[in-house]
N, C-alpha and C positions, 0 to 999 in steps of 0.2 A: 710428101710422096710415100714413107712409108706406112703413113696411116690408110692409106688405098690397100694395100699386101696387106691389111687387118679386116678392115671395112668389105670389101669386097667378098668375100669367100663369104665374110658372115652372115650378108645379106644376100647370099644364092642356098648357104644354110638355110636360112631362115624361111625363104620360100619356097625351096625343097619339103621343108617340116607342113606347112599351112597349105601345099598342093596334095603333097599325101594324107595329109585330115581331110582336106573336101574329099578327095577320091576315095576314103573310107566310109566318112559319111552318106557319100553316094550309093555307094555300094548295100550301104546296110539300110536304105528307102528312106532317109531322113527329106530327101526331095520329092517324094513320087507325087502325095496329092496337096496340096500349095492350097485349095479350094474348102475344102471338108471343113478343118478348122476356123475360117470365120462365119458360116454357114452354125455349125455347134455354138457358138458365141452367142447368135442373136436366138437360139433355141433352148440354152440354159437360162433365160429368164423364165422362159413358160413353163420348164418344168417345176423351177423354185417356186413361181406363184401356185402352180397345183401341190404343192407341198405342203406351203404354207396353208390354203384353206384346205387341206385334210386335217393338219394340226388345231386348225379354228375350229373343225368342226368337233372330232374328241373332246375337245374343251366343254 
């Protein structure tokens, strides 16, 4: 039983701690656009292949 008067407190600590980091992070627009980034993902190949044959062609 007194391992609960330990246990307890530490694990409403604990979720106190990781509710105020998400509400941080919220705040600072780490959530806003979810979309944009995998959209950039499939559009960094084509600029690397335009890269690369600029480089092919200097050569």
């Amino acid at each position: 039983m007194d391992i609960l008067f330990l246990t307890l407190p530490l694990a409403l600590i604990l979720a106190l701690i990781f509710i105020g980091i998400f509400i941080y992070s919220v705040k600072l627009g780490q959530y806003d656009d979810l979309d944009t980034p995998s959209y950039k993902m499939l559009l960094d190949d084509e600029k690397d292949k335009t890269k690369n044959e600029l480089k092919g062609k200097d050569l």
